[in-house]
N, C-alpha and C positions, 0 to 999 in steps of 0.2 A: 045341738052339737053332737050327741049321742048317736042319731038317727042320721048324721050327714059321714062320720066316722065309720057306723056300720056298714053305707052304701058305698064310701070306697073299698073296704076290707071287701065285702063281695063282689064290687070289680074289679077286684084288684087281684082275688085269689089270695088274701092273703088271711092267715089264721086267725079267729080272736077269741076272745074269751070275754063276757061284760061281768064286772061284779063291782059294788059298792064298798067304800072304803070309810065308813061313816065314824070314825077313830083316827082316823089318818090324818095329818095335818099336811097342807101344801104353801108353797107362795100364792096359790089361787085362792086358799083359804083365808090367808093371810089378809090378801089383796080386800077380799070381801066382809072381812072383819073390821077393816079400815075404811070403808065405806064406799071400793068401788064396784063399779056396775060394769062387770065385764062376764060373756061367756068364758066357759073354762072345761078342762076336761082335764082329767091322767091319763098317762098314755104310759105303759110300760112293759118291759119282759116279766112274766108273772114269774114268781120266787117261792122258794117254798121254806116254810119259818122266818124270821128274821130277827132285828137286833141282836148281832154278833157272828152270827152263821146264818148268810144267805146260799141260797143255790140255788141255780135257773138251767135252762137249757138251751145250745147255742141257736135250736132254732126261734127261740122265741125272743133272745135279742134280735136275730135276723128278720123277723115278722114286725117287731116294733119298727125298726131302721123303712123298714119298707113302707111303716105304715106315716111314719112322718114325711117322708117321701113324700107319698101319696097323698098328705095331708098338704104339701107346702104348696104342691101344684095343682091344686084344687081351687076351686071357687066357691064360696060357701053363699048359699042364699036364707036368706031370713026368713 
């Protein structure tokens, strides 16, 4: 998932950033706590601080918007 995410961001032209979030809880985390077997990833506008005062910058909503985009019209192979 990681490696197919990065290869449209660079045909895509679009910015990204990888980091781990190994504290963070998701629905994906969730999902797989519950016993299913699904790929997963986050995907989002990187923030700086959080819980209670976020702040981001408009282009890096812009960059996500783009990149799920790019995500929906993709074809992923296994």
């Amino acid at each position: 998932m990681r490696q197919h995410l990065v290869a449209l961001a660079k045909e895509n032209n679009i910015p990204y950033k990888l980091d781990i979030c190994p504290y963070y809880g998701s629905d994906a985390s969730a999902a797989m706590r519950a016993g299913a077997d699904v790929k997963h990833a986050l995907l989002g506008a990187g923030i700086e601080s959080s819980h209670s005062y976020e702040r981001t910058h408009m282009d890096s909503v812009q960059a996500t918007e783009s990149m799920v985009d790019a995500y929906l019209k993709s074809k992923m192979v296994d």
